[in-house]
ChimeraX commands (.cxc) that place a marker at each C-alpha (Angstrom):
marker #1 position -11.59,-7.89,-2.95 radius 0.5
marker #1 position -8.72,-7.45,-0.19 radius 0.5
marker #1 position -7.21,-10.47,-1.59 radius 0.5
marker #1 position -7.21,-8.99,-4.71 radius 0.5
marker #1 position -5.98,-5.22,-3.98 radius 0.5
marker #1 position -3.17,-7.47,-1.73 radius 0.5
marker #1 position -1.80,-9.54,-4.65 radius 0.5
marker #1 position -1.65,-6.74,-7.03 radius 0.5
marker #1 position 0.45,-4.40,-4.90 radius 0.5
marker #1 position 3.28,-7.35,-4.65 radius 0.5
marker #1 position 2.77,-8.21,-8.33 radius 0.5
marker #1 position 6.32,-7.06,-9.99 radius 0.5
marker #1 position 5.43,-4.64,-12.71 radius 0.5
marker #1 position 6.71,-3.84,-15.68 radius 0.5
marker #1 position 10.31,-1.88,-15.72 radius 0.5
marker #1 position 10.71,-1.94,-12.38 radius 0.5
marker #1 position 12.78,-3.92,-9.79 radius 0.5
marker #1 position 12.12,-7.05,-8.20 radius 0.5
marker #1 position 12.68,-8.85,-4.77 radius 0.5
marker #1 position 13.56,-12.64,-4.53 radius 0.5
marker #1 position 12.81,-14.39,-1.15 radius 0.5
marker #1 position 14.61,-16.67,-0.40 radius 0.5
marker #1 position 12.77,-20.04,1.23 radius 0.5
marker #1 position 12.96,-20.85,4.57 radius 0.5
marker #1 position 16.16,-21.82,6.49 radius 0.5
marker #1 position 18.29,-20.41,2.83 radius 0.5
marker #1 position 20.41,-16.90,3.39 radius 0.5
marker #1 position 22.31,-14.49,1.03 radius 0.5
marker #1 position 24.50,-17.46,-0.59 radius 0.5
marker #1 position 21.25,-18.85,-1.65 radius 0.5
marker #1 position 20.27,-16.03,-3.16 radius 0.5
marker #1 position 23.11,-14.77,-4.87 radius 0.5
marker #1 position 23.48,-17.93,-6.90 radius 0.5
marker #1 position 19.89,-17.72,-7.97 radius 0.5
marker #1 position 19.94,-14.62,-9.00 radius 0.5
marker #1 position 23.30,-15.23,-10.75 radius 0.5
marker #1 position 21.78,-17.80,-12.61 radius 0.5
marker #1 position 18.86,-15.57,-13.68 radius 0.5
marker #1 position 21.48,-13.85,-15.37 radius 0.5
marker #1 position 20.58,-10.21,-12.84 radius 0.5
marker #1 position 22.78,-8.49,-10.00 radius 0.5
marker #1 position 21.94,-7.68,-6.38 radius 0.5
marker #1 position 21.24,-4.38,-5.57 radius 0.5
marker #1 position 20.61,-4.28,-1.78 radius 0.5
marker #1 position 20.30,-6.81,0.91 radius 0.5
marker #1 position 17.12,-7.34,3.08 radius 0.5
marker #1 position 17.25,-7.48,6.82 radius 0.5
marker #1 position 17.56,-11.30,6.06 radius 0.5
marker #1 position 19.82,-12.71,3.69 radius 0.5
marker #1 position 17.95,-14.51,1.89 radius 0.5
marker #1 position 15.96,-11.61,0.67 radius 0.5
marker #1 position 17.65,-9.43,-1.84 radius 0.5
marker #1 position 16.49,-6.52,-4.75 radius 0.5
marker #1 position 18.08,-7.53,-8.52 radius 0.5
marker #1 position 18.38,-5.20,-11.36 radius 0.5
marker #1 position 15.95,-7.99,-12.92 radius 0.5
marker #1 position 12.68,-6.21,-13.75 radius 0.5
marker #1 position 8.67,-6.99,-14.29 radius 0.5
marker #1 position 6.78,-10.64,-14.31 radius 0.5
marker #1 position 9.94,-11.65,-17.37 radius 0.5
marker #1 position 12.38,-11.29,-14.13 radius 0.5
marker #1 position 9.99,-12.83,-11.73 radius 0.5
marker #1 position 9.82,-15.43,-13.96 radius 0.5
marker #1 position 13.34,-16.33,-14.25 radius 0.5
marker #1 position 14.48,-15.91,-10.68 radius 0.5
marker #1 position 11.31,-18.55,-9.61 radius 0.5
marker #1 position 12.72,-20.57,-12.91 radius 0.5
marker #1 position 16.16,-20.15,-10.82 radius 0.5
marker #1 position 15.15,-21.57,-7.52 radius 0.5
marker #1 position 13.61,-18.48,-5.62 radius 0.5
marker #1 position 10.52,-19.44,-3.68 radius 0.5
marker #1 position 8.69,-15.72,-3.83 radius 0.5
marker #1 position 9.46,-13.04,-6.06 radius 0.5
marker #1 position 7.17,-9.71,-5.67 radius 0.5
marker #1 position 7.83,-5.81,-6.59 radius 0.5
marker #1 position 10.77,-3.95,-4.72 radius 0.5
marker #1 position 9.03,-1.15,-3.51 radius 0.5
marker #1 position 6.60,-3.83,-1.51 radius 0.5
marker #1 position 9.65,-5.29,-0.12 radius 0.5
marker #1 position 11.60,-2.45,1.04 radius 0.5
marker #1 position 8.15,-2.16,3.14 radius 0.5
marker #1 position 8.00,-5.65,4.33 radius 0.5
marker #1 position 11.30,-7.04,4.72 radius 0.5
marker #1 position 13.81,-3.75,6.04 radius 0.5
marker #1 position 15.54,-2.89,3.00 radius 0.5
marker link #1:1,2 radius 0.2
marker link #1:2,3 radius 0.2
marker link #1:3,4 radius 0.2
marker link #1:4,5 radius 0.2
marker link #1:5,6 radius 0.2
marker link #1:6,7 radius 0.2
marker link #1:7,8 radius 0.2
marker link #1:8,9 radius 0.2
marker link #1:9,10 radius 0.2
marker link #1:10,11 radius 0.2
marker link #1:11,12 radius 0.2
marker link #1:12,13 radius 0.2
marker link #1:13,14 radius 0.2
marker link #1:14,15 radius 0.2
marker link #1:15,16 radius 0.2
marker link #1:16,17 radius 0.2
marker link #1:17,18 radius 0.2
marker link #1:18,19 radius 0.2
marker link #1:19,20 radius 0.2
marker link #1:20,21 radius 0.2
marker link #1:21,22 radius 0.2
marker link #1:22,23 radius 0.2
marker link #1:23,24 radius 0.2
marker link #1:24,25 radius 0.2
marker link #1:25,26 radius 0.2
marker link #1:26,27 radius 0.2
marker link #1:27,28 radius 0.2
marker link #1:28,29 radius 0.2
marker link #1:29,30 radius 0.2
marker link #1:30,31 radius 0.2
marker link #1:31,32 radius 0.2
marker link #1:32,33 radius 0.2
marker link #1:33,34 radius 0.2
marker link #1:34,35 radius 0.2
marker link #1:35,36 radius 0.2
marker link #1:36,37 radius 0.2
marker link #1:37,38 radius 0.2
marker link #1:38,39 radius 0.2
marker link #1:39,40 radius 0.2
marker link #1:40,41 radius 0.2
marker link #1:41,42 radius 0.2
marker link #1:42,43 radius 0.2
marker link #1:43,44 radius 0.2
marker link #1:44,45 radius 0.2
marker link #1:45,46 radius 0.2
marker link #1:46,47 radius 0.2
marker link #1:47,48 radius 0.2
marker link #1:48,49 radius 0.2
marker link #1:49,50 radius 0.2
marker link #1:50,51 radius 0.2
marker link #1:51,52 radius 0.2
marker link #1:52,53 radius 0.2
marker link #1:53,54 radius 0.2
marker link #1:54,55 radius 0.2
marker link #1:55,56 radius 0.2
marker link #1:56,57 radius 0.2
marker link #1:57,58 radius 0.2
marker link #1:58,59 radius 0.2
marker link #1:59,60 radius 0.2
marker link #1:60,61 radius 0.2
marker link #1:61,62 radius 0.2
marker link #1:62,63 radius 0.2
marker link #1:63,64 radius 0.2
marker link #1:64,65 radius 0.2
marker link #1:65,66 radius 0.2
marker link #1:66,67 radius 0.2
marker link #1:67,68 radius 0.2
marker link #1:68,69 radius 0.2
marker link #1:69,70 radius 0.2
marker link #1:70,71 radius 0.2
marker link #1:71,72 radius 0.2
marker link #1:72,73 radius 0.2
marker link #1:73,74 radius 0.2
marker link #1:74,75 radius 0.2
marker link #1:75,76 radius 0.2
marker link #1:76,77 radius 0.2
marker link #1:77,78 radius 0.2
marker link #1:78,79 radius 0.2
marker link #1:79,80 radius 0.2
marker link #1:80,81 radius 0.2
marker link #1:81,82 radius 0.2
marker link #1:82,83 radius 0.2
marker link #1:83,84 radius 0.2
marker link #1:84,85 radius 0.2
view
Protein backbone atom coordinates (compact mmCIF):
# COMPACT_ATOMS: atom_id res chain seq x y z
CA UNK A 1 0.00 0.00 0.00
CA UNK A 2 3.11 2.39 0.80
CA UNK A 3 4.46 1.37 -2.44
CA UNK A 4 1.53 2.36 -3.95
CA UNK A 5 0.67 5.87 -2.16
CA UNK A 6 4.81 6.35 -3.02
CA UNK A 7 4.54 5.87 -6.81
CA UNK A 8 1.50 7.90 -7.22
CA UNK A 9 2.80 11.06 -5.56
CA UNK A 10 5.92 11.04 -8.21
CA UNK A 11 3.56 10.04 -11.03
CA UNK A 12 3.58 13.38 -13.40
CA UNK A 13 -0.02 14.40 -13.72
CA UNK A 14 -1.86 15.85 -16.09
CA UNK A 15 -1.13 19.80 -16.90
CA UNK A 16 1.43 20.07 -14.72
CA UNK A 17 5.28 20.21 -14.84
CA UNK A 18 7.69 17.56 -14.92
CA UNK A 19 11.29 16.75 -13.61
CA UNK A 20 13.87 14.75 -15.75
CA UNK A 21 16.76 13.01 -13.80
CA UNK A 22 19.36 12.74 -15.27
CA UNK A 23 21.33 9.08 -14.86
CA UNK A 24 24.17 8.68 -12.95
CA UNK A 25 27.59 10.33 -13.60
CA UNK A 26 25.38 12.81 -16.58
CA UNK A 27 24.99 16.78 -15.48
CA UNK A 28 23.03 19.80 -16.92
CA UNK A 29 24.55 19.29 -20.62
CA UNK A 30 22.92 15.98 -20.48
CA UNK A 31 19.92 17.22 -19.70
CA UNK A 32 19.48 20.12 -21.69
CA UNK A 33 19.90 18.17 -24.89
CA UNK A 34 17.27 15.73 -23.81
CA UNK A 35 14.97 17.91 -23.05
CA UNK A 36 15.74 19.89 -26.24
CA UNK A 37 15.04 16.99 -28.12
CA UNK A 38 11.68 16.43 -26.36
CA UNK A 39 10.91 19.49 -28.00
CA UNK A 40 10.32 21.41 -23.95
CA UNK A 41 12.49 24.21 -22.12
CA UNK A 42 14.16 24.20 -18.71
CA UNK A 43 12.65 26.00 -16.16
CA UNK A 44 14.91 25.65 -13.06
CA UNK A 45 17.95 23.69 -12.23
CA UNK A 46 18.15 21.06 -9.38
CA UNK A 47 20.88 21.08 -6.82
CA UNK A 48 22.50 18.65 -9.40
CA UNK A 49 22.72 19.27 -12.91
CA UNK A 50 21.47 16.65 -14.18
CA UNK A 51 18.13 17.23 -12.66
CA UNK A 52 16.09 19.94 -14.22
CA UNK A 53 11.98 21.11 -14.30
CA UNK A 54 10.68 21.51 -18.29
CA UNK A 55 7.64 23.32 -19.33
CA UNK A 56 6.81 19.62 -20.65
CA UNK A 57 3.68 18.51 -18.77
CA UNK A 58 1.72 15.08 -17.60
CA UNK A 59 2.68 11.18 -18.50
CA UNK A 60 2.64 12.73 -22.74
CA UNK A 61 5.91 14.76 -21.42
CA UNK A 62 7.19 11.98 -19.28
CA UNK A 63 6.93 10.04 -22.09
CA UNK A 64 8.94 11.94 -24.46
CA UNK A 65 11.76 13.08 -22.23
CA UNK A 66 12.31 8.98 -21.22
CA UNK A 67 11.78 8.55 -25.28
CA UNK A 68 14.71 11.33 -25.25
CA UNK A 69 17.24 9.65 -23.08
CA UNK A 70 16.18 10.71 -19.44
CA UNK A 71 16.49 7.84 -17.01
CA UNK A 72 13.54 9.11 -14.39
CA UNK A 73 10.98 11.51 -15.05
CA UNK A 74 8.38 12.18 -12.00
CA UNK A 75 6.03 15.36 -11.05
CA UNK A 76 7.82 18.79 -10.23
CA UNK A 77 6.33 19.49 -7.13
CA UNK A 78 7.91 15.90 -5.83
CA UNK A 79 11.15 17.09 -7.03
CA UNK A 80 11.44 20.48 -5.74
CA UNK A 81 11.03 18.22 -2.41
CA UNK A 82 13.61 15.70 -3.20
CA UNK A 83 16.24 17.10 -5.21
CA UNK A 84 16.69 21.21 -3.86
CA UNK A 85 14.99 23.02 -6.46
Amino acid sequence: MALTVGIATLWPKDGQPVAAIMGPGQGFAQAAAVVGSAGGAIKAVGGWGGVVITDLTGPDGAHRLIKSGAWLVIDAAAAKGCFGL
